[in-house]
PDB file of N, CA, C and O in Angstrom:
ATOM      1  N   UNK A   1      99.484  30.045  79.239  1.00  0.00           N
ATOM      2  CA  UNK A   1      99.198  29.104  78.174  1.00  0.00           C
ATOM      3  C   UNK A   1      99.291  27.688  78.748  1.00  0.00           C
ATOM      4  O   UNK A   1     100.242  27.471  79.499  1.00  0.00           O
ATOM      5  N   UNK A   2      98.527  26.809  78.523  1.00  0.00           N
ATOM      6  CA  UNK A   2      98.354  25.626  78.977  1.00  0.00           C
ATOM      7  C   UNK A   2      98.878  24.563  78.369  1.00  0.00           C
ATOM      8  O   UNK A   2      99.011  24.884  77.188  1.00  0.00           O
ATOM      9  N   UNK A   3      99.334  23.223  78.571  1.00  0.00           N
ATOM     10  CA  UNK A   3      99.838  22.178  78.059  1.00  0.00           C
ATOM     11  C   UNK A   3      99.109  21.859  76.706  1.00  0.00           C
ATOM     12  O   UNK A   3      99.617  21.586  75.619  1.00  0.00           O
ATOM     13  N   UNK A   4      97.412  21.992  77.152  1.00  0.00           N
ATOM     14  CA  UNK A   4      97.149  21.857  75.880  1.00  0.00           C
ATOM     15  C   UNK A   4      97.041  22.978  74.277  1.00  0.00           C
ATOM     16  O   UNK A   4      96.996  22.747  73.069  1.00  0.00           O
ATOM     17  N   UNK A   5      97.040  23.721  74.796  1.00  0.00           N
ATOM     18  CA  UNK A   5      97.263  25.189  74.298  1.00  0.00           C
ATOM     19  C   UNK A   5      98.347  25.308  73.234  1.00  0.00           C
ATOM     20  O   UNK A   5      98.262  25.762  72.093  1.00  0.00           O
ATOM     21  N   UNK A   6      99.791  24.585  74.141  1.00  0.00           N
ATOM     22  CA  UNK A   6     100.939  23.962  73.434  1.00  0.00           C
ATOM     23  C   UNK A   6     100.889  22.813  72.256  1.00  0.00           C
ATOM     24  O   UNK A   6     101.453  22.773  71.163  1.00  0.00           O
ATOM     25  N   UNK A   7      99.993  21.894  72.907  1.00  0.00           N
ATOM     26  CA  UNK A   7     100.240  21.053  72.166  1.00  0.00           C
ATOM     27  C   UNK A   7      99.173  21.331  70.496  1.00  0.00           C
ATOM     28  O   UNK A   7      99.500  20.756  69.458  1.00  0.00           O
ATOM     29  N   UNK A   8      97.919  22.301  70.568  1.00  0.00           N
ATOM     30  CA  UNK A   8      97.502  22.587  69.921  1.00  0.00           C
ATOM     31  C   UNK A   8      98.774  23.332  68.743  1.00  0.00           C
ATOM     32  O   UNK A   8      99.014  22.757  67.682  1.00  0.00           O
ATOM     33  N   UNK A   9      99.433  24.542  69.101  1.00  0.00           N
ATOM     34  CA  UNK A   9     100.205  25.248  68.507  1.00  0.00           C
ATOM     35  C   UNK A   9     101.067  24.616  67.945  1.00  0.00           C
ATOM     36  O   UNK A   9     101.180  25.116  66.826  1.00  0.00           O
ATOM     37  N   UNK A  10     101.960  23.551  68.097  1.00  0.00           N
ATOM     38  CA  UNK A  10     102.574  22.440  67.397  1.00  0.00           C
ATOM     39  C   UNK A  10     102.059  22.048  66.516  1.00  0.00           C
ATOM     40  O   UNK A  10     102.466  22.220  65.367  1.00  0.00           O
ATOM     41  N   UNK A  11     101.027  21.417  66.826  1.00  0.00           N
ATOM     42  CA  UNK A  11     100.473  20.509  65.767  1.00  0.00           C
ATOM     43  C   UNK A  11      99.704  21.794  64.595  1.00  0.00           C
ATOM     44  O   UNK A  11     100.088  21.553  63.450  1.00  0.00           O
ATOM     45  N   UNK A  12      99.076  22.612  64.633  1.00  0.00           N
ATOM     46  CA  UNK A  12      99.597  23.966  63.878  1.00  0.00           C
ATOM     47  C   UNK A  12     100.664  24.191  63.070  1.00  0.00           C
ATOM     48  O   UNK A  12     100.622  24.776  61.987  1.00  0.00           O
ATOM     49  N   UNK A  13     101.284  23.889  63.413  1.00  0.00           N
ATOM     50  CA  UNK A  13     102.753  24.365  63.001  1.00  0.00           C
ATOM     51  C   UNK A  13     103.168  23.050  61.772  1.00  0.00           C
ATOM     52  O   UNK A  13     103.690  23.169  60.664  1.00  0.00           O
ATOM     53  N   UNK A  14     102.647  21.703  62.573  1.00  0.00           N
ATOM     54  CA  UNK A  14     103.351  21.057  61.769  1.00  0.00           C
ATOM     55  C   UNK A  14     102.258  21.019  60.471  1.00  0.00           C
ATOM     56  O   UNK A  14     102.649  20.566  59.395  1.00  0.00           O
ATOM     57  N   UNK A  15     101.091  21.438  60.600  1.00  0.00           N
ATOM     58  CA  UNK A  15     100.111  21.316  59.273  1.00  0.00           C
ATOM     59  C   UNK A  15     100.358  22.471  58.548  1.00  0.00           C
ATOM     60  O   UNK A  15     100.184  22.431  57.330  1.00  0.00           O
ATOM     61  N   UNK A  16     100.759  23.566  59.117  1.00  0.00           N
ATOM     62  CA  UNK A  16     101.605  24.382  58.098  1.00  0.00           C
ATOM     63  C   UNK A  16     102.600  24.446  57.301  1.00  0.00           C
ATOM     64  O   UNK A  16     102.655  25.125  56.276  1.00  0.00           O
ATOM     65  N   UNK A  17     104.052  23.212  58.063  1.00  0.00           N
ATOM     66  CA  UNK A  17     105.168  22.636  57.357  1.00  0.00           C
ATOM     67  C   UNK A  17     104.150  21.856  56.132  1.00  0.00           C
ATOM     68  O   UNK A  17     104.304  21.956  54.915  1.00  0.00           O
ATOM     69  N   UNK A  18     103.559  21.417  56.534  1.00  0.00           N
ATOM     70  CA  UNK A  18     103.186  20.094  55.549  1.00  0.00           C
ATOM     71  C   UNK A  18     102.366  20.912  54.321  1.00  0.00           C
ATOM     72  O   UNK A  18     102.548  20.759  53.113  1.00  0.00           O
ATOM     73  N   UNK A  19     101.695  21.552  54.782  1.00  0.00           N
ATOM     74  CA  UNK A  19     100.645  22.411  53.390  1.00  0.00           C
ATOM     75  C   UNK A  19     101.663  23.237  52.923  1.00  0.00           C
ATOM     76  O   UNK A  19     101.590  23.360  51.701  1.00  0.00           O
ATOM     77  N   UNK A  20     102.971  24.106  53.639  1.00  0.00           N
ATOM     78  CA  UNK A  20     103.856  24.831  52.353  1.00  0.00           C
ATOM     79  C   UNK A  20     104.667  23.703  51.874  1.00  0.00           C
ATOM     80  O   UNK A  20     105.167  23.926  50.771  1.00  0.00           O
ATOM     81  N   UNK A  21     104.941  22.563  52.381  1.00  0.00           N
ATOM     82  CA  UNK A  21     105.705  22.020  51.114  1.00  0.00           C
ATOM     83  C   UNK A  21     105.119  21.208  50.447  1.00  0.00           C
ATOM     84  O   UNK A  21     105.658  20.600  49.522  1.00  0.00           O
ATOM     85  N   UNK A  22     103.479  21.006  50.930  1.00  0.00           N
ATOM     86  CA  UNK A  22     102.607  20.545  49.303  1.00  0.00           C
ATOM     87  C   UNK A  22     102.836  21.366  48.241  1.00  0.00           C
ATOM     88  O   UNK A  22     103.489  21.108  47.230  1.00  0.00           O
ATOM     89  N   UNK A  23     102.199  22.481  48.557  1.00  0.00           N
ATOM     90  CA  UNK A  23     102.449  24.098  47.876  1.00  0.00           C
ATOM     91  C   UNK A  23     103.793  23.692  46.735  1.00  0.00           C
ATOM     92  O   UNK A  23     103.780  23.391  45.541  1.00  0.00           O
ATOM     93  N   UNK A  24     104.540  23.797  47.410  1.00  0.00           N
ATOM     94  CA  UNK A  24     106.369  23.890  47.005  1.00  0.00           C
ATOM     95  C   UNK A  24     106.268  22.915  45.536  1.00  0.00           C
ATOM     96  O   UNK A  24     106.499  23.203  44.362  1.00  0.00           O
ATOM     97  N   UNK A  25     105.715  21.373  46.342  1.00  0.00           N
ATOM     98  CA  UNK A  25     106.078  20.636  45.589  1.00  0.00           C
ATOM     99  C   UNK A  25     104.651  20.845  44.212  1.00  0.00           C
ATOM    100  O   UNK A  25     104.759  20.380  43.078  1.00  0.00           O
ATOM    101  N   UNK A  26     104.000  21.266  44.481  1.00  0.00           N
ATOM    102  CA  UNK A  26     102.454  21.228  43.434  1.00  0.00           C
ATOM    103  C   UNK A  26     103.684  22.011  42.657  1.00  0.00           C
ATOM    104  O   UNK A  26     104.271  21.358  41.795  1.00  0.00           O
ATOM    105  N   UNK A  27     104.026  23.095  42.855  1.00  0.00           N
ATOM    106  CA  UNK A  27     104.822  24.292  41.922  1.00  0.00           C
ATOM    107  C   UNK A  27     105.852  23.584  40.656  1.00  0.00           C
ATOM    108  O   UNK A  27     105.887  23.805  39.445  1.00  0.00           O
ATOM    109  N   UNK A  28     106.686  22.607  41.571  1.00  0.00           N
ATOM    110  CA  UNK A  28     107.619  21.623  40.989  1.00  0.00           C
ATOM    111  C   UNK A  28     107.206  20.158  39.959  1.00  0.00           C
ATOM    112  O   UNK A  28     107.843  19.754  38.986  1.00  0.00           O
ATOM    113  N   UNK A  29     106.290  19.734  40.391  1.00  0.00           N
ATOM    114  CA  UNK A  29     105.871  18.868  39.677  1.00  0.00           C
ATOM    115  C   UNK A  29     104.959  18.877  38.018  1.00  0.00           C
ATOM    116  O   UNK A  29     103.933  19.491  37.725  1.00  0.00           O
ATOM    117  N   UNK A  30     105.576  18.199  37.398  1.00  0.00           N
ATOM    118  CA  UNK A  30     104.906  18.456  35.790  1.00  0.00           C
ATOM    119  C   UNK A  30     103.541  17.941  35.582  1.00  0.00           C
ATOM    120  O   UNK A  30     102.901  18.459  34.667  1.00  0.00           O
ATOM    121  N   UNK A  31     102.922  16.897  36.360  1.00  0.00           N
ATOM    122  CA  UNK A  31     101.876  15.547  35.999  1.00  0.00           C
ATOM    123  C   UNK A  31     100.455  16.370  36.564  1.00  0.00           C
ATOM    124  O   UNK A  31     100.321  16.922  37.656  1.00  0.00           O
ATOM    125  N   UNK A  32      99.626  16.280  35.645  1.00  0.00           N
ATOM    126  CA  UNK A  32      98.428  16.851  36.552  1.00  0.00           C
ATOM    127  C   UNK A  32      97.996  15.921  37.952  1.00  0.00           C
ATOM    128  O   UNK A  32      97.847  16.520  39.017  1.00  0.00           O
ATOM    129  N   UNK A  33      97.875  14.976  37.908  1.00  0.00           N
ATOM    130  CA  UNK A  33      97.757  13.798  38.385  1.00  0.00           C
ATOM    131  C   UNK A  33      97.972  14.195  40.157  1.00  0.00           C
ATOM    132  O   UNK A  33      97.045  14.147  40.965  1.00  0.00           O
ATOM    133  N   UNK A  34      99.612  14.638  40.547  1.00  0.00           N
ATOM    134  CA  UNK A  34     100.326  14.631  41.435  1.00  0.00           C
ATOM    135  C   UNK A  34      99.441  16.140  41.462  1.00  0.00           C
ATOM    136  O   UNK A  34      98.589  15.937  42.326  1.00  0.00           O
ATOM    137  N   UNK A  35      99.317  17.013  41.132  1.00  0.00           N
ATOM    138  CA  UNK A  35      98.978  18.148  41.657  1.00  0.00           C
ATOM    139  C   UNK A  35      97.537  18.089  42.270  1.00  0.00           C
ATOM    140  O   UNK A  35      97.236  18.671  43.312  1.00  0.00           O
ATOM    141  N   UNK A  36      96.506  17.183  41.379  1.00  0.00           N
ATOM    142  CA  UNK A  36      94.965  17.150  42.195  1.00  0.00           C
ATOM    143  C   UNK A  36      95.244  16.730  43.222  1.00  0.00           C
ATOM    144  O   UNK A  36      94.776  17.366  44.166  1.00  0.00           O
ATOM    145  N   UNK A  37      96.108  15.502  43.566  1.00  0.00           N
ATOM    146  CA  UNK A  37      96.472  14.675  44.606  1.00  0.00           C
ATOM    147  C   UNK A  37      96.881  15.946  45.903  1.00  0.00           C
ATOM    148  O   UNK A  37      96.355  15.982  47.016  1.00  0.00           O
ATOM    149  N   UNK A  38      98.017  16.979  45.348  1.00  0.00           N
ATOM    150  CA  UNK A  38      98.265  17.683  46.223  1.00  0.00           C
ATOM    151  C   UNK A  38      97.500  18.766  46.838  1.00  0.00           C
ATOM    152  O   UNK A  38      97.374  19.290  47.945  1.00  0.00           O
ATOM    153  N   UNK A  39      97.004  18.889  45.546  1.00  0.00           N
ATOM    154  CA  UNK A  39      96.181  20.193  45.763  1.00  0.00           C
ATOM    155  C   UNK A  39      94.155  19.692  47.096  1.00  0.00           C
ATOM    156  O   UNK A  39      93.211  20.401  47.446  1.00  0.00           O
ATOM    157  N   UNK A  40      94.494  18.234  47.316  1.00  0.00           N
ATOM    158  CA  UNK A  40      93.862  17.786  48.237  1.00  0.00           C
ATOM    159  C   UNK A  40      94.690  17.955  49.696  1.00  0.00           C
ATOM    160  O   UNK A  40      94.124  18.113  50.778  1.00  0.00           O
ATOM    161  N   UNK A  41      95.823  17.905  49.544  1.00  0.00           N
ATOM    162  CA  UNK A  41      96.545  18.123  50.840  1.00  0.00           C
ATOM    163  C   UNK A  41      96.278  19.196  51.275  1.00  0.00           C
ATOM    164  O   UNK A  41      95.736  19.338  52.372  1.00  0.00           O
ATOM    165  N   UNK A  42      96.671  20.365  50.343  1.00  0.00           N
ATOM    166  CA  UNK A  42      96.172  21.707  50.964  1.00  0.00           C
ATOM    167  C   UNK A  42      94.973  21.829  51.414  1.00  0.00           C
ATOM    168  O   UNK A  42      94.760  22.524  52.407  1.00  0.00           O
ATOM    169  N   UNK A  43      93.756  21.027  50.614  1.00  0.00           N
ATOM    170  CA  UNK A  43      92.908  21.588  51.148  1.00  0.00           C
ATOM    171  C   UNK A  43      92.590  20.656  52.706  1.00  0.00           C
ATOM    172  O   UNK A  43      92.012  21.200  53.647  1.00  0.00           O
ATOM    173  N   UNK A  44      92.882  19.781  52.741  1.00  0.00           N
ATOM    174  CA  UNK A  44      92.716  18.976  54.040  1.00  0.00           C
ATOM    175  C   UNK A  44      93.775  19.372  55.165  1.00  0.00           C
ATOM    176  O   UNK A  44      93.639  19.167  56.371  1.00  0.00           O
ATOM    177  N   UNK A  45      94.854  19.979  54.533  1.00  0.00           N
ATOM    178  CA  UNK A  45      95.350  20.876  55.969  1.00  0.00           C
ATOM    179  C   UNK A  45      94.778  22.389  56.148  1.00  0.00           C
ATOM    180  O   UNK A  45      95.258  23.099  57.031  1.00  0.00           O
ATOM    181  N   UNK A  46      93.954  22.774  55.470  1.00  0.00           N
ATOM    182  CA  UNK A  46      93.525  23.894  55.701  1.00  0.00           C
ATOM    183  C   UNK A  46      91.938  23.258  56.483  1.00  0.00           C
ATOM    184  O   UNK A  46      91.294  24.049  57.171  1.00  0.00           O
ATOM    185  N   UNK A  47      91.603  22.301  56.359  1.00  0.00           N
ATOM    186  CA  UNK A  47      90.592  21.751  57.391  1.00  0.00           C
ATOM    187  C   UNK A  47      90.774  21.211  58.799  1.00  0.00           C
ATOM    188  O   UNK A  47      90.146  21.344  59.849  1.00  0.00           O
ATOM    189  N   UNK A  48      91.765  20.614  58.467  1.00  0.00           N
ATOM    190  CA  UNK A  48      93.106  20.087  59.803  1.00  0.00           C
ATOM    191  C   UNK A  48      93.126  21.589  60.668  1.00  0.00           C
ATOM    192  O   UNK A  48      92.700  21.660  61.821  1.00  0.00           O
ATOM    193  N   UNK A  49      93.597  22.577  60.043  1.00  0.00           N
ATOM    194  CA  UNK A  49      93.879  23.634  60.717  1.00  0.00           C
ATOM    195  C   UNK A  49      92.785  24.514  61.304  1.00  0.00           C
ATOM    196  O   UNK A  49      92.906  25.270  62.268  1.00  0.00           O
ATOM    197  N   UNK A  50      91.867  24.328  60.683  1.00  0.00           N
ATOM    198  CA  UNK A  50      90.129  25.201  61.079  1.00  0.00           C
ATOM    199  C   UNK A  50      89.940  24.180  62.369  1.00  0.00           C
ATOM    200  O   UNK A  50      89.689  24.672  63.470  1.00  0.00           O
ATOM    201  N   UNK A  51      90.036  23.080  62.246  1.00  0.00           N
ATOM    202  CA  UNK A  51      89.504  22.326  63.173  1.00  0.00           C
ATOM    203  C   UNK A  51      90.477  22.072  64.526  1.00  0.00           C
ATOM    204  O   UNK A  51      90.205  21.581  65.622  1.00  0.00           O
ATOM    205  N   UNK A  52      91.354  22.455  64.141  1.00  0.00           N
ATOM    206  CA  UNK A  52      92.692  22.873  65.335  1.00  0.00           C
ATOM    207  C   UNK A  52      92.446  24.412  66.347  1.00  0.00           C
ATOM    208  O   UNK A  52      92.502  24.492  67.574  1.00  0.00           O
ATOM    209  N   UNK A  53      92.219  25.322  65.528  1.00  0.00           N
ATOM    210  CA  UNK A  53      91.282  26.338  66.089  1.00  0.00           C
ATOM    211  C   UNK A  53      89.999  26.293  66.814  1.00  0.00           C
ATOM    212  O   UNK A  53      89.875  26.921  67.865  1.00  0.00           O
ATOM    213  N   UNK A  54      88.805  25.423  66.204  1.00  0.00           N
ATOM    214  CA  UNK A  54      88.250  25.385  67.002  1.00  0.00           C
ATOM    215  C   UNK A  54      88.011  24.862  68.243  1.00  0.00           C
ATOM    216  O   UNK A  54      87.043  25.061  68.976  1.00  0.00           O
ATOM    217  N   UNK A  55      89.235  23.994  68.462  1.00  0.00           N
ATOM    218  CA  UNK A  55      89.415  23.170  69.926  1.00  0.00           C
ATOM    219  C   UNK A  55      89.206  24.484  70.930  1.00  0.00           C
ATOM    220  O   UNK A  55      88.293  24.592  71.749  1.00  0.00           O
ATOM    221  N   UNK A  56      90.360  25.553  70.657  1.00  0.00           N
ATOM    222  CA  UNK A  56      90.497  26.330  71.673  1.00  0.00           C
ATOM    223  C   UNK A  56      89.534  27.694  71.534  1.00  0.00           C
ATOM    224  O   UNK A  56      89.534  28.560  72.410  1.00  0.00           O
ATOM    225  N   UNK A  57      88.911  27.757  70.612  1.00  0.00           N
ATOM    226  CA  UNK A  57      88.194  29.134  70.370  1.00  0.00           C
ATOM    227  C   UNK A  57      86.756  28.524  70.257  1.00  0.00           C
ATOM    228  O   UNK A  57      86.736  27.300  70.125  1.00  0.00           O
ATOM    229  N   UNK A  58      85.392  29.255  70.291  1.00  0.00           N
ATOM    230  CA  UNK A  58      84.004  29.071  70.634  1.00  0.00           C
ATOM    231  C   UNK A  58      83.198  29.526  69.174  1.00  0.00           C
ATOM    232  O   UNK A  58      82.815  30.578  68.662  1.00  0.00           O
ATOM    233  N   UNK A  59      83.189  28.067  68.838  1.00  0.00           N
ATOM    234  CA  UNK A  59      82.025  28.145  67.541  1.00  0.00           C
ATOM    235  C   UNK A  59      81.413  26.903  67.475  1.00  0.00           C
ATOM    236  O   UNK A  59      81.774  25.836  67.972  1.00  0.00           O
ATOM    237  N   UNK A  60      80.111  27.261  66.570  1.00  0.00           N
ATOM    238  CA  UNK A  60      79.160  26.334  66.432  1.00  0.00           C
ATOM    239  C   UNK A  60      78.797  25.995  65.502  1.00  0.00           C
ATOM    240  O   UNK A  60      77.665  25.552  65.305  1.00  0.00           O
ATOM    241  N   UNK A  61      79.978  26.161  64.414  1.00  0.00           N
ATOM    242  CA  UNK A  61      79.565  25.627  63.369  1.00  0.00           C
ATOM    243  C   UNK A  61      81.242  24.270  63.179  1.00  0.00           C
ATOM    244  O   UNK A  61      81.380  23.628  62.138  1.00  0.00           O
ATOM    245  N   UNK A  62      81.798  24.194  63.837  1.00  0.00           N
ATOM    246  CA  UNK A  62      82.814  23.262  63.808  1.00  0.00           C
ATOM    247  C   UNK A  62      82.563  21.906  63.350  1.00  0.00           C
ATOM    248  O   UNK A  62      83.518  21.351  62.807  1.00  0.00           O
ATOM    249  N   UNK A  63      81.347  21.182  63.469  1.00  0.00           N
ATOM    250  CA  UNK A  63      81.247  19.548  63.479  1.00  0.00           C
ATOM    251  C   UNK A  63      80.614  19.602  61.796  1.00  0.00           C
ATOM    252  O   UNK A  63      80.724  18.707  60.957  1.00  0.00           O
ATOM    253  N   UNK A  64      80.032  20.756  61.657  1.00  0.00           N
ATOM    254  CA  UNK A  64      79.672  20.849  59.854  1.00  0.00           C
ATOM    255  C   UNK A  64      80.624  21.138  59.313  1.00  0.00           C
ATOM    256  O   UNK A  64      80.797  20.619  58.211  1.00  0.00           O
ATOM    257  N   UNK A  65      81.400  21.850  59.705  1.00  0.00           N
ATOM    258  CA  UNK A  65      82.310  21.945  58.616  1.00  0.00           C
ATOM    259  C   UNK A  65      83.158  20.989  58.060  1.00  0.00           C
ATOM    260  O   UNK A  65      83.302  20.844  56.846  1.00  0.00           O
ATOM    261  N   UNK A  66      84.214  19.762  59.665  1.00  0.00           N
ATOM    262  CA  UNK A  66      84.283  19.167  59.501  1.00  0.00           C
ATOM    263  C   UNK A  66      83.648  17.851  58.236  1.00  0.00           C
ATOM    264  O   UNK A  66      84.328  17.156  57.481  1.00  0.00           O
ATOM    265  N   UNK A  67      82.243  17.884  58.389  1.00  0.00           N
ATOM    266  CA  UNK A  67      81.318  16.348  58.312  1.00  0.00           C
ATOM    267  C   UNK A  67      82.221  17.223  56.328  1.00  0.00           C
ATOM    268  O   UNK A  67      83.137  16.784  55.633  1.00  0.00           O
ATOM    269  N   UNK A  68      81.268  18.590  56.150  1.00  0.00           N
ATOM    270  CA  UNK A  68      81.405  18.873  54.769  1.00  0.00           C
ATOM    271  C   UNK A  68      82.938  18.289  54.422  1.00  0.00           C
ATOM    272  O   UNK A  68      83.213  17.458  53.557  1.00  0.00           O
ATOM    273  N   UNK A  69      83.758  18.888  55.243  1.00  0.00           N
ATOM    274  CA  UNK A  69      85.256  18.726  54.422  1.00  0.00           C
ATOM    275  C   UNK A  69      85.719  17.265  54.148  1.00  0.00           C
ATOM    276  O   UNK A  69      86.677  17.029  53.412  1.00  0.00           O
ATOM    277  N   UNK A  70      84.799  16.028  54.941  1.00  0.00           N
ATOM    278  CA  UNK A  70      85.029  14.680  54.432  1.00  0.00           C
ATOM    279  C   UNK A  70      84.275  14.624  52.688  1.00  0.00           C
ATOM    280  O   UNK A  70      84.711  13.718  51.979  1.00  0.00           O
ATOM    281  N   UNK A  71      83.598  15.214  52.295  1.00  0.00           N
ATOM    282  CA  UNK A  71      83.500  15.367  50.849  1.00  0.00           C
ATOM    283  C   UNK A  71      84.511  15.904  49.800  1.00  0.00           C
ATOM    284  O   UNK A  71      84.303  16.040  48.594  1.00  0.00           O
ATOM    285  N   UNK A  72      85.842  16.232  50.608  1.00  0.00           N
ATOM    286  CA  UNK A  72      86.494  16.682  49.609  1.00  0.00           C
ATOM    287  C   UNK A  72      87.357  15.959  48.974  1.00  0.00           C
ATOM    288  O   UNK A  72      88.040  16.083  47.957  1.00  0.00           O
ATOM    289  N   UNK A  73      87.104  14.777  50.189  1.00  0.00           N
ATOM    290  CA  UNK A  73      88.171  13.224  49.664  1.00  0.00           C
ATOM    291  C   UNK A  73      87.475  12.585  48.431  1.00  0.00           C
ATOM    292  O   UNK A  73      88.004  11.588  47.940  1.00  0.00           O
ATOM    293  N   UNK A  74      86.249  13.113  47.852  1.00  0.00           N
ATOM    294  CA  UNK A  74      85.581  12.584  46.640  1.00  0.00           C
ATOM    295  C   UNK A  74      85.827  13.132  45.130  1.00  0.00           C
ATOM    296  O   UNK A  74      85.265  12.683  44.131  1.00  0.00           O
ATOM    297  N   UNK A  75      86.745  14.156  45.155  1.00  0.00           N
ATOM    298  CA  UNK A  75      87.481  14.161  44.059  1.00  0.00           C
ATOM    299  C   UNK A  75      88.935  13.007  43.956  1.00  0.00           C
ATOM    300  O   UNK A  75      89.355  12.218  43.109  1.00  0.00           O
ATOM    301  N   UNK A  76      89.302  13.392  45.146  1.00  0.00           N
ATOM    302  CA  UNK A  76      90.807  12.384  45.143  1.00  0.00           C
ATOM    303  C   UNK A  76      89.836  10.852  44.261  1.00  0.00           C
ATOM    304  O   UNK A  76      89.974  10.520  43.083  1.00  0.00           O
ATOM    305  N   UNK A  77      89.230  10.417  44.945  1.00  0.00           N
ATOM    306  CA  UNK A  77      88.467   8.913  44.194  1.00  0.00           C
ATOM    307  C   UNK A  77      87.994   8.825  42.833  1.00  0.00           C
ATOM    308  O   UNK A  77      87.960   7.872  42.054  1.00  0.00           O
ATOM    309  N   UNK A  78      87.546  10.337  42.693  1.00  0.00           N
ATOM    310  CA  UNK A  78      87.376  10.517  40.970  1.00  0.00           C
ATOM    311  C   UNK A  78      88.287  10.113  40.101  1.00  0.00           C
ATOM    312  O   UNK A  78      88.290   9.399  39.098  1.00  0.00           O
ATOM    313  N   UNK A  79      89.488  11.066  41.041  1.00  0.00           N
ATOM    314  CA  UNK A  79      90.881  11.148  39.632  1.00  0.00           C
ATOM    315  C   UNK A  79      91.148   9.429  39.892  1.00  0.00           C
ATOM    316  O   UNK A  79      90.969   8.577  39.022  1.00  0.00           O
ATOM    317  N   UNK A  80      91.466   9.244  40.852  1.00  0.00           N
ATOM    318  CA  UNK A  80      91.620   7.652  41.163  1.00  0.00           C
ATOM    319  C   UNK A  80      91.448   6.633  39.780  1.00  0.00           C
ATOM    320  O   UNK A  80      92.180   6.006  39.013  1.00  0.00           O
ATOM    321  N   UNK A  81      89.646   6.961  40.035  1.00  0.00           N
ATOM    322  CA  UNK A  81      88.563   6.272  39.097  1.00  0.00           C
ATOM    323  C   UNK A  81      89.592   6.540  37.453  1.00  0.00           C
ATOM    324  O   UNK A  81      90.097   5.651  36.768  1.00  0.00           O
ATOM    325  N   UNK A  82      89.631   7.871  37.237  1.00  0.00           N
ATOM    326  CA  UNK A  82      89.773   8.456  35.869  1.00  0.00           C
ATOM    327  C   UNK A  82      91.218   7.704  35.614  1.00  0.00           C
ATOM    328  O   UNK A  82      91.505   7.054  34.609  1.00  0.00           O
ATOM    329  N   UNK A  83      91.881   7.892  36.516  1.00  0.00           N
ATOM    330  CA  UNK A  83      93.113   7.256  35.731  1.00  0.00           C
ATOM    331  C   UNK A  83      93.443   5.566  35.615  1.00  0.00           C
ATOM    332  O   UNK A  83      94.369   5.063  34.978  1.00  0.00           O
ATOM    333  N   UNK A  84      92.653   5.022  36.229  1.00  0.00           N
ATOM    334  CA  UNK A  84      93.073   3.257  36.617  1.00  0.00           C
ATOM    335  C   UNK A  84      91.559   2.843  35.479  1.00  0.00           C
ATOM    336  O   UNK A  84      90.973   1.762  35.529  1.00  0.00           O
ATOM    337  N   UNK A  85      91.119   4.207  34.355  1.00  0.00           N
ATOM    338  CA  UNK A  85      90.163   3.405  33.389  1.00  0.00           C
ATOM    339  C   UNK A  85      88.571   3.006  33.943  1.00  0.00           C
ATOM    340  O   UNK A  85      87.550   2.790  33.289  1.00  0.00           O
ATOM    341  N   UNK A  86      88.789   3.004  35.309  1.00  0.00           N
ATOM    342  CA  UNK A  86      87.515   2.655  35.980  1.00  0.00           C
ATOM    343  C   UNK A  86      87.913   1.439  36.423  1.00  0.00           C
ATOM    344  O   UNK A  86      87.031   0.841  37.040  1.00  0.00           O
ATOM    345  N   UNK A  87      89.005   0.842  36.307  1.00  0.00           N
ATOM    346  CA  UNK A  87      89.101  -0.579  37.119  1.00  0.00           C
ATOM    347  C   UNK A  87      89.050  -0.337  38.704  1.00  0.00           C
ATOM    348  O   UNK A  87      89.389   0.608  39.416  1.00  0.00           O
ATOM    349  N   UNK A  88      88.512  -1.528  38.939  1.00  0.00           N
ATOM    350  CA  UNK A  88      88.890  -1.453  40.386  1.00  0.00           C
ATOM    351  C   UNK A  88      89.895  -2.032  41.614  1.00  0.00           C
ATOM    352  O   UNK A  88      89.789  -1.591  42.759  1.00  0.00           O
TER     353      UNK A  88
END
């Protein structure tokens, strides 16, 4: 296993700490608000993590999936929008 190999598997690891205790906390929290918010974390460490895989493994669909998963930051801006009234 290689240095970078390592350093891939870490950083793995730590987007897994971080998406179970979005998880944890989505469970705990009452506000819808905080949960869309979170429920974007998960999904952006579950993109974090596809795209951590494909460093070391052989596919060709990696740079689309990526480009797609920058569209998912366009709900977070919705709720944004929805709750501040539409101010800006």
């Amino acid at each position: 296993m290689s240095v970078f190999e390592v350093i891939i598997v870490a950083a793995q690891a730590v987007v897994a700490v971080a998406m179970i205790a979005g998880v944890v906390l989505m469970l705990r929290v009452k506000d819808s608000g905080s949960r869309a918010i979170l429920s974007d974390l998960v999904f952006l460490g579950l993109l974090a993590s596809y795209v951590l895989w494909s460093l070391t493994h052989e596919t060709q669909i990696a740079y689309e999936i990526m480009l797609l998963g920058t569209l998912g930051c366009l709900s977070t801006i919705s709720l944004a929008r929805i709750l501040s009234n539409g101010r800006r």
